[in-house]
C-alpha positions as CSV (number, residue, x, y, z in Angstrom):
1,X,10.6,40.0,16.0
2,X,9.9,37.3,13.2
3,X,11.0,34.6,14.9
4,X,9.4,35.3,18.7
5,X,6.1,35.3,16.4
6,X,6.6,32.0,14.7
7,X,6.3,29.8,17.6
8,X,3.4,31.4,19.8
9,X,1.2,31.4,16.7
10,X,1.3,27.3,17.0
11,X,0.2,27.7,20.8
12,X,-3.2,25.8,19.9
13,X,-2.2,24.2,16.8
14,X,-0.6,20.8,18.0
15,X,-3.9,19.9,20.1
16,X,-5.9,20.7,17.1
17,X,-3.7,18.9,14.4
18,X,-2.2,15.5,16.3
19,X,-5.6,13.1,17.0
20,X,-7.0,14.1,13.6
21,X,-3.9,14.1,10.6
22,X,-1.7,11.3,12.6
23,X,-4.3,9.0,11.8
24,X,-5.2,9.9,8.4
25,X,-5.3,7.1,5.7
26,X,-2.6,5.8,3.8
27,X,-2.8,9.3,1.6
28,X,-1.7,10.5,4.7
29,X,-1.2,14.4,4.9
30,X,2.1,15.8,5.1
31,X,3.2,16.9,8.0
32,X,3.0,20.5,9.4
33,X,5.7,22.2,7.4
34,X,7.7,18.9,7.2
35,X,10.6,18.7,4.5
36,X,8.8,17.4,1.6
37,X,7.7,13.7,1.2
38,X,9.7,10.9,1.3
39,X,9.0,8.9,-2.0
40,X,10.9,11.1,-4.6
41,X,11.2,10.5,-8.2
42,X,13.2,12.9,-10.6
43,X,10.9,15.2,-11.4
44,X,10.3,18.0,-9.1
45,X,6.6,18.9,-7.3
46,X,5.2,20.3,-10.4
47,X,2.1,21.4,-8.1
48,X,2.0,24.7,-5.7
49,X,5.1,24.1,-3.8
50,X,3.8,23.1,0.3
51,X,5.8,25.8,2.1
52,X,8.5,24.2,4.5
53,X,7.8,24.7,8.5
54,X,10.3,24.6,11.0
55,X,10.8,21.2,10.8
56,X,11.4,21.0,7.0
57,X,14.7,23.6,7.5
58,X,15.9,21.8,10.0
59,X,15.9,18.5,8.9
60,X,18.5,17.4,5.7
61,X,18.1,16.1,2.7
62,X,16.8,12.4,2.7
63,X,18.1,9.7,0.0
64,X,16.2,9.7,-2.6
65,X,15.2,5.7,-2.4
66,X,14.7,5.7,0.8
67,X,10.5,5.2,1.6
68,X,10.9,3.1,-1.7
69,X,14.2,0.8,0.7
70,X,11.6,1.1,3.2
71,X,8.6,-0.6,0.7
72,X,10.7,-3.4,0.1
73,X,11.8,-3.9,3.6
74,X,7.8,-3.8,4.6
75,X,7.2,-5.9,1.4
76,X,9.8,-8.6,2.8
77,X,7.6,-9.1,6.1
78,X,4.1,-8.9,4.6
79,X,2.3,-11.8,4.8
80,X,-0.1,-11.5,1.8
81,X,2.8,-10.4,-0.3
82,X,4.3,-13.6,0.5
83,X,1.7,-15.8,0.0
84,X,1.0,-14.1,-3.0
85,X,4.3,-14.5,-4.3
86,X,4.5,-18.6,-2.7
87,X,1.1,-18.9,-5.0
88,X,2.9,-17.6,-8.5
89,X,5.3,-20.0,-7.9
90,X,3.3,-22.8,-6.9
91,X,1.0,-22.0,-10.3
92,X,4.3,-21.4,-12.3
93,X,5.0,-25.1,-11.2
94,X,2.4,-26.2,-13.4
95,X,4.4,-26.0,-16.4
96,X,6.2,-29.4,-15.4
97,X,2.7,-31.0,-16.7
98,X,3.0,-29.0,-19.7
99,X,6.4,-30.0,-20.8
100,X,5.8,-33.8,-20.0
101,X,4.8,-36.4,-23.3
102,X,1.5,-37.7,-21.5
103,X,-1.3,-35.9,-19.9
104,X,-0.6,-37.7,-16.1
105,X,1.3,-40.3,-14.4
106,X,1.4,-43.2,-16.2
107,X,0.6,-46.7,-14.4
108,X,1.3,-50.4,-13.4
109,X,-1.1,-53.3,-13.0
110,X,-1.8,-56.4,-13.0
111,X,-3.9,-60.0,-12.5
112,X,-3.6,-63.5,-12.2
113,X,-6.3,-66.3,-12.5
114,X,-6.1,-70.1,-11.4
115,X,-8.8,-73.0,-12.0
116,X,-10.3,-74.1,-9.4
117,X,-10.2,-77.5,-10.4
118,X,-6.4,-78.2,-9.1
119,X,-3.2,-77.4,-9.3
120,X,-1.7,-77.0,-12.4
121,X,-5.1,-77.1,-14.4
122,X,-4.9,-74.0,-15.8
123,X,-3.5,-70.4,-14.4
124,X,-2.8,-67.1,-16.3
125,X,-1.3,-63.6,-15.3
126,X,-0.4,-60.6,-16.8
127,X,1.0,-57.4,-16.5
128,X,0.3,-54.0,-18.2
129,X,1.9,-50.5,-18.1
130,X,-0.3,-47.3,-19.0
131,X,-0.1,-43.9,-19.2
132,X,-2.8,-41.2,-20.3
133,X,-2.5,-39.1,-24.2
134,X,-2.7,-35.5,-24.7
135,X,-5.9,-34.3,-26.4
136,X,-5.5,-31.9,-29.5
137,X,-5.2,-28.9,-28.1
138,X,-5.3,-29.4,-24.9
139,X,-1.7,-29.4,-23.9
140,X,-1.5,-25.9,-25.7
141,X,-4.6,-25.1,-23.6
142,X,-3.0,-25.5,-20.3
143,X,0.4,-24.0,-21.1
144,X,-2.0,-21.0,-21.9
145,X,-3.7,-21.0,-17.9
146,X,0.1,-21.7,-16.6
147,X,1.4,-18.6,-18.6
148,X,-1.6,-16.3,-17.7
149,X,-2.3,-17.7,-13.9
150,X,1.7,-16.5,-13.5
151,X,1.1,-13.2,-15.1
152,X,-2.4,-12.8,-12.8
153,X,0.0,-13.8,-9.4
154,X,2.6,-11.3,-10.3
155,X,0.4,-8.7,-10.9
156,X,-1.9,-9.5,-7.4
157,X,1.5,-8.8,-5.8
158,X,2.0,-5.2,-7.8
159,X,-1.4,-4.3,-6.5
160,X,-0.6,-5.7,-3.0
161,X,2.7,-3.6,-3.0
162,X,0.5,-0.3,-3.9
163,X,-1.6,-1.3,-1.1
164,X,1.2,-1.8,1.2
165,X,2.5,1.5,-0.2
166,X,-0.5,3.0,1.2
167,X,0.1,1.9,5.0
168,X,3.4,3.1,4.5
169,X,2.7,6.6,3.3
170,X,-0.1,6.6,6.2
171,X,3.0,5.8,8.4
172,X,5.6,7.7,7.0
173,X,3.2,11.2,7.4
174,X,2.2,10.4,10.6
175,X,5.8,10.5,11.7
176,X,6.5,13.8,9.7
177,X,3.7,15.5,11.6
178,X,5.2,14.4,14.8
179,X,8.3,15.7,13.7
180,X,6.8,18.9,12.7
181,X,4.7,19.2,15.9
182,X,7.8,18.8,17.7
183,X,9.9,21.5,16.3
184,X,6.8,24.0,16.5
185,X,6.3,22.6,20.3
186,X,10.4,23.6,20.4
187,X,9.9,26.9,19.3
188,X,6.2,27.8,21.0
189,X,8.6,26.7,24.4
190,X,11.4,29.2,23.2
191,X,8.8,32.3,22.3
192,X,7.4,31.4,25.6
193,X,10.3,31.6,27.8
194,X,11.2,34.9,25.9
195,X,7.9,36.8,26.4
196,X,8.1,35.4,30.1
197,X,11.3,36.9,30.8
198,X,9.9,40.3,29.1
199,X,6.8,40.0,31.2
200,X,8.9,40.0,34.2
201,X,11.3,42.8,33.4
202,X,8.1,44.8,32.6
203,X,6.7,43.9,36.1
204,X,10.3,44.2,38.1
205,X,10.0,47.7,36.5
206,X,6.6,48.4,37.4
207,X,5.3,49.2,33.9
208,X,2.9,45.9,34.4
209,X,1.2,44.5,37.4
210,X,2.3,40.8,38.7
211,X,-0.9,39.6,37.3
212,X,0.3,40.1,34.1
213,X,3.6,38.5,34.5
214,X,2.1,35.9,35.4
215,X,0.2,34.8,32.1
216,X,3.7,34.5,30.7
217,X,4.8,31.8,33.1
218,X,1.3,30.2,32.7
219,X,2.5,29.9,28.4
220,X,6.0,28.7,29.6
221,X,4.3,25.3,31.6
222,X,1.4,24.7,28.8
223,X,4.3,25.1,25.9
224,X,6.7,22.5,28.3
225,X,3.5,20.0,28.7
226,X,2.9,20.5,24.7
227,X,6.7,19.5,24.1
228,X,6.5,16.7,26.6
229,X,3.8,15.2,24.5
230,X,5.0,16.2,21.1
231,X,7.9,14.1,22.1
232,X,6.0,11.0,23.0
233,X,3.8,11.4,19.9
234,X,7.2,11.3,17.9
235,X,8.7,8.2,19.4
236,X,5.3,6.7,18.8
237,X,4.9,7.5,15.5
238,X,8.6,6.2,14.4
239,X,7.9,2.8,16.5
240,X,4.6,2.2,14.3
241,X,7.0,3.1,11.3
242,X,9.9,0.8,12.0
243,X,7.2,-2.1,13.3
244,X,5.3,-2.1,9.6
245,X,8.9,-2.3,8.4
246,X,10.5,-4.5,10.4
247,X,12.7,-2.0,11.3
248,X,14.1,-0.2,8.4
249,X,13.8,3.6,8.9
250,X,15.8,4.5,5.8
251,X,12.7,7.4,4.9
252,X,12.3,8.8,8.4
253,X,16.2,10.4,7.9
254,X,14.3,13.7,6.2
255,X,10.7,14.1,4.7
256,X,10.1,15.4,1.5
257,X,6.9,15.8,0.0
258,X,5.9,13.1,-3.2
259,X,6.1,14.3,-6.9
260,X,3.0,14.3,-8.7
261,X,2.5,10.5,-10.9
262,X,2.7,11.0,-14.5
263,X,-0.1,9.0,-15.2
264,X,-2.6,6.2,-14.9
265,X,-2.6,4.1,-17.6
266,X,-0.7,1.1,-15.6
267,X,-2.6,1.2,-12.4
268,X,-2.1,-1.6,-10.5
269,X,-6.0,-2.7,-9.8
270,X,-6.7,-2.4,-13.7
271,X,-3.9,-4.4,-14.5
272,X,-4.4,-7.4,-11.8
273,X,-8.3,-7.3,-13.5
274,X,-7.3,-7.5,-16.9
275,X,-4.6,-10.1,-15.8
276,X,-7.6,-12.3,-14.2
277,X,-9.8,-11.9,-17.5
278,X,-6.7,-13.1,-19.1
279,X,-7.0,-16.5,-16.4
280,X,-10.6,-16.9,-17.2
281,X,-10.6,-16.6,-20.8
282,X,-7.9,-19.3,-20.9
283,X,-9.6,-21.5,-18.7
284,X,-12.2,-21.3,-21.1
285,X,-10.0,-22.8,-23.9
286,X,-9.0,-25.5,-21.3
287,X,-12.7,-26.6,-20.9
288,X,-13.1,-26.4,-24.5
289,X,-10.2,-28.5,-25.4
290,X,-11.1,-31.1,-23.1
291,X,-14.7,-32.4,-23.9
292,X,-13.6,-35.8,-22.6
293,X,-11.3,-37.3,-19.8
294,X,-8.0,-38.0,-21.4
295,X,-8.1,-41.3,-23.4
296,X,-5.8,-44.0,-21.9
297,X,-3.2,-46.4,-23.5
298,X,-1.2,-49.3,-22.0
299,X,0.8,-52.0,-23.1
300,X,0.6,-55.4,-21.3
301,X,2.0,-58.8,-21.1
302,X,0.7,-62.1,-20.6
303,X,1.8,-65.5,-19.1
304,X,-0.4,-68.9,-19.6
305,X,0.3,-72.2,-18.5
306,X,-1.5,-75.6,-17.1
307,X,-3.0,-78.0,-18.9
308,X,-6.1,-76.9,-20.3
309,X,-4.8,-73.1,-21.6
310,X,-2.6,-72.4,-24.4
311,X,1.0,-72.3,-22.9
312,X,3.6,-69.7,-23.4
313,X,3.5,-65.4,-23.4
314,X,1.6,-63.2,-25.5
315,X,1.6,-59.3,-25.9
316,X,-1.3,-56.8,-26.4
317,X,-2.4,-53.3,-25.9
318,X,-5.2,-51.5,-24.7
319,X,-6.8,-48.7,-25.3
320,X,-9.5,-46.6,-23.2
321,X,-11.4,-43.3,-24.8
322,X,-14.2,-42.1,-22.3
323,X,-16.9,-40.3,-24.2
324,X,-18.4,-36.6,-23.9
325,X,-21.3,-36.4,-21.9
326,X,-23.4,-33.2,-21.4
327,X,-23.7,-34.4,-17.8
328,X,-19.6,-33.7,-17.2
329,X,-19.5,-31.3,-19.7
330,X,-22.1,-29.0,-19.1
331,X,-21.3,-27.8,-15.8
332,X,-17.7,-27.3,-16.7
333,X,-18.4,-24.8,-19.0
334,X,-20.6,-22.9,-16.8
335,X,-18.3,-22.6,-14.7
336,X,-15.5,-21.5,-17.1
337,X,-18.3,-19.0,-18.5
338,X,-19.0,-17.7,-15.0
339,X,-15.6,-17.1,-14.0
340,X,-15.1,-15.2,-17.5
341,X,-18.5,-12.9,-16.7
342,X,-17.2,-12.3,-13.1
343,X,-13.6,-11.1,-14.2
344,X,-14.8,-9.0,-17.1
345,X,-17.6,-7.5,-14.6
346,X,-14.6,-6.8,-12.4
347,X,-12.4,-5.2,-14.5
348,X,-15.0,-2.7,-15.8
349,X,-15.8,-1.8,-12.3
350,X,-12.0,-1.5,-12.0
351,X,-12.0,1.1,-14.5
352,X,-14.8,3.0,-12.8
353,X,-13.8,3.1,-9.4
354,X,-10.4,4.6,-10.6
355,X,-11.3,7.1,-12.8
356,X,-13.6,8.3,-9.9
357,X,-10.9,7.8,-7.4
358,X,-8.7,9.9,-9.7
359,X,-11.4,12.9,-10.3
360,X,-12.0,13.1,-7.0
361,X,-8.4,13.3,-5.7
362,X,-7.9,16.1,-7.8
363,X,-11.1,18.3,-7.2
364,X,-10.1,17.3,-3.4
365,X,-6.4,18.8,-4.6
366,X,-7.1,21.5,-6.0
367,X,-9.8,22.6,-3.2
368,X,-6.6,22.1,-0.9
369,X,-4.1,24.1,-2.7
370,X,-6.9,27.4,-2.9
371,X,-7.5,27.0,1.0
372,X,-4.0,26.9,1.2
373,X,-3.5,29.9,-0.4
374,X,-6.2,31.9,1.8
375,X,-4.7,30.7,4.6
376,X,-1.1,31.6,3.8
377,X,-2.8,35.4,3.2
378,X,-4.4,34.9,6.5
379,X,-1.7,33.9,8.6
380,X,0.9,36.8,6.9
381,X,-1.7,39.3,8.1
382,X,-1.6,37.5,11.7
383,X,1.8,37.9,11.8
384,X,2.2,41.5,10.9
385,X,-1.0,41.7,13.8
386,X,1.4,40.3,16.0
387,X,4.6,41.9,14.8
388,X,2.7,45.5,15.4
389,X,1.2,44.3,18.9
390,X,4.4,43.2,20.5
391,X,5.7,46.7,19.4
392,X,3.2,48.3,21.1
393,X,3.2,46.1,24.3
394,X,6.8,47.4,24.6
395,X,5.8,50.7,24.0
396,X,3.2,50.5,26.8
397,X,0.6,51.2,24.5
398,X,-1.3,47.8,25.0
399,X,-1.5,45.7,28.3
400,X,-0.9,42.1,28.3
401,X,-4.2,40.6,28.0
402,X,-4.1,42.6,24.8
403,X,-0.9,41.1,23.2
404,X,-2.4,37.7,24.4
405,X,-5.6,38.3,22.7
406,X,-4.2,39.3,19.0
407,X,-1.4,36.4,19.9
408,X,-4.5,34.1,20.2
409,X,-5.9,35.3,17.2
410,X,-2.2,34.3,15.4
411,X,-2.4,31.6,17.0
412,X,-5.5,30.1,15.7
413,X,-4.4,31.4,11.5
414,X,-1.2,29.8,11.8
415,X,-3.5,26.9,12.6
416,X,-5.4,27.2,10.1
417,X,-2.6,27.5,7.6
418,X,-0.8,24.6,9.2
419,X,-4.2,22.5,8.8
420,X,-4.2,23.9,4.8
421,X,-0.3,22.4,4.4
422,X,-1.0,19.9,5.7
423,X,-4.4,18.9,3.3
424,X,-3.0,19.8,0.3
425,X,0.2,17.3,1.2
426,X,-2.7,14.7,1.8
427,X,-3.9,15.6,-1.1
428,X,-1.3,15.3,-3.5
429,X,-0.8,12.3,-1.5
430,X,-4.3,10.9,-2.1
431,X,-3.7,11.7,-6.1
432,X,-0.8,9.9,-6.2
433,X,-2.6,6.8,-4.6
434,X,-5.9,7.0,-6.4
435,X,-3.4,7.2,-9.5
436,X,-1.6,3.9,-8.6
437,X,1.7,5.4,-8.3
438,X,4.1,3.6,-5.3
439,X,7.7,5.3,-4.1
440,X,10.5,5.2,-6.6
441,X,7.9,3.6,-9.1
């Protein structure tokens, strides 16, 4: 009797569920009694356990990696993660100024003069070599912004992978709904076809008119329309999967709900702020170690001849030190100072939008997992309802708009209880986000 129930109860609930959950955000809800979440590190769901639909039974045991195989693989075709990364390296490149004796290129000139008075009267020429000098502290300085603008990159990419990690899991649900919508869709069509064929036994025998026979083939078409679109859904779904991907659909072999992150304390937004008041503060020391241009040196040779200069080569050197000036100066260190203000300012609001982000993911969580709850208590006296109505339909006690009225009625709480499974998966989801956690992190 159990089993004729389970189906019919979801009669409603795919039209009500798809539009809404399939385009939740990254935090994405898990699907209607999918197996649990995809991203799964040791540590079992430590929250109330989501109860496992149809789909989730049927469906075996994913590897463990896989959405985390599937991150990478996303990660691999992002275009921000690349550029991200191609920008570490291009800052990273930096330190070939660092390790090199001068400050720049060095340089080569030269001159020649002639009198005008004739040929041979007198002429001159020389040639010099140069090359700017380090400042104290300065090369220090800038091996400091080299070190910290690498650290800043790499952790710009961590945060980009949590976001990325987001679209996935936004993804990833949306294809365990349509799973789950399609094994209910499976099952509503089965239930249907089986209260058909006892609708039309009961009318062959007379015990109902052919009126009522017919409401059972009226369930059998709606419940083959639902599956027709429950299959589309699903084929959509996994083609938005494997295109954010580029084809990898390691996750999509069985859903499994996320364990709960552990903590916090190395979220990626905080860290890619601190790493950026890290940047700024040693920019600062760069500006302040570099009050002037770098001074200059060169070495040069010279060549006189003609009759009225002194004939033969000589060999000098020259030296170059710009002075500080408040015009050059001043700006520079405004600059530096805003840049230092703007990433502190950030990284305190950092801090604020994640703790709220947290505390609200877990009042939203644990609001999820009491509706849950009710809903489960709602939708085991729905089925009991049922259980007892079907009895008494074949008992003649009850005509068939009866039995479609309290089927209605389990129809709508096993709804509702799919709608609750599905919010507290999002939930749990949404914590894990707002907590900074990514799959197989």
């Amino acid at each position: 009797m159990r089993w004729l129930v389970l189906p019919l109860l979801f009669a409603t609930a795919p039209v009500a569920l798809s539009p809404a959950l399939a385009q939740q955000t990254p935090l994405s809800p898990r699907p209607l009694g999918v197996p649990p979440a995809v991203n799964p590190p040791p540590p079992p769901v430590a929250s109330p356990p989501v109860r496992p639909g149809p789909a989730a039974r049927a469906v075996p045991a994913p590897v463990a990696a896989g959405l985390a195989q599937d991150l990478e693989a996303a990660l691999e075709i992002d275009a921000v993660a690349r550029g991200l990364a191609a920008q570490r390296d291009a800052v990273r490149a930096r330190d070939a100024q660092v390790r090199s004796p001068i400050a720049g290129s060095p340089a080569i000139g030269g001159s020649f003069r002639a009198d005008t008075r004739g040929v041979n009267r007198a002429r001159e020429w020389d040639v010099e070599i140069g090359a700017p000098l380090w400042l104290p502290g300065q090369r220090s300085a800038l091996a400091g912004t080299v070190e910290a603008g690498v650290a800043e990159q790499a952790r710009r990419l961590a945060l980009r992978r949590l976001e990325v990690a987001a679209l996935l899991r936004d993804a990833y649900w949306a294809v365990g709904l349509a799973e789950a919508e399609l094994a209910v869709a499976r099952d509503r069509l089965a239930t249907a076809r089986d209260v058909a064929r006892d609708l039309d036994r009961r009318a062959a025998l007379g015990d109902i008119s052919a009126t009522d026979a017919l409401l059972g083939r009226n369930e059998v078409l709606s419940a083959e329309l639902e599956l027709a679109r429950a299959e589309a859904a699903r084929e959509t779904a996994r083609a938005a999967y494997a295109t954010l991907t580029g084809g990898s659909v390691t996750a999509l072999a069985g859903i499994r709900p996320e364990a709960p992150a552990r903590s916090a304390e190395d979220h990626p937004a905080l860290v890619a702020a601190e790493a950026a008041l890290a940047t700024a503060e040693a920019q600062s020391r760069l500006v302040a170690a570099t009050p002037i241009d770098n001074p200059e040196v060169g070495l040069f040779t010279r060549r006189q001849g003609g009759n009225l200069t002194e004939d033969g080569y000589s060999f000098g050197i020259r030296l170059r030190v710009p002075l500080p000036t408040d015009a050059r100066n001043t700006p520079r260190r405004a600059e530096a100072e805003a840049g230092r203000t703007r990433a502190s300012a950030d990284l305190a609001q950092a801090r604020r939008t994640v703790q709220g982000e947290i505390a609200l993911a877990r009042v939203a969580l644990n609001a999820a997992e009491a509706e849950r709850r009710l809903a489960a208590q709602r939708k085991a006296v729905a089925d009991q309802q049922l259980a007892a109505s079907r009895a008494a339909f074949r008992a003649g006690e009850i005509g068939a708009f009866d039995l479609f009225r309290v089927r209605q009625l389990q129809i709508e709480a096993q709804a509702a209880d799919a709608r609750a499974v599905v919010a507290a998966g999002r939930a749990r989801s949404r914590l894990n986000q707002a907590m900074g956690a990514v799959p197989g992190g």
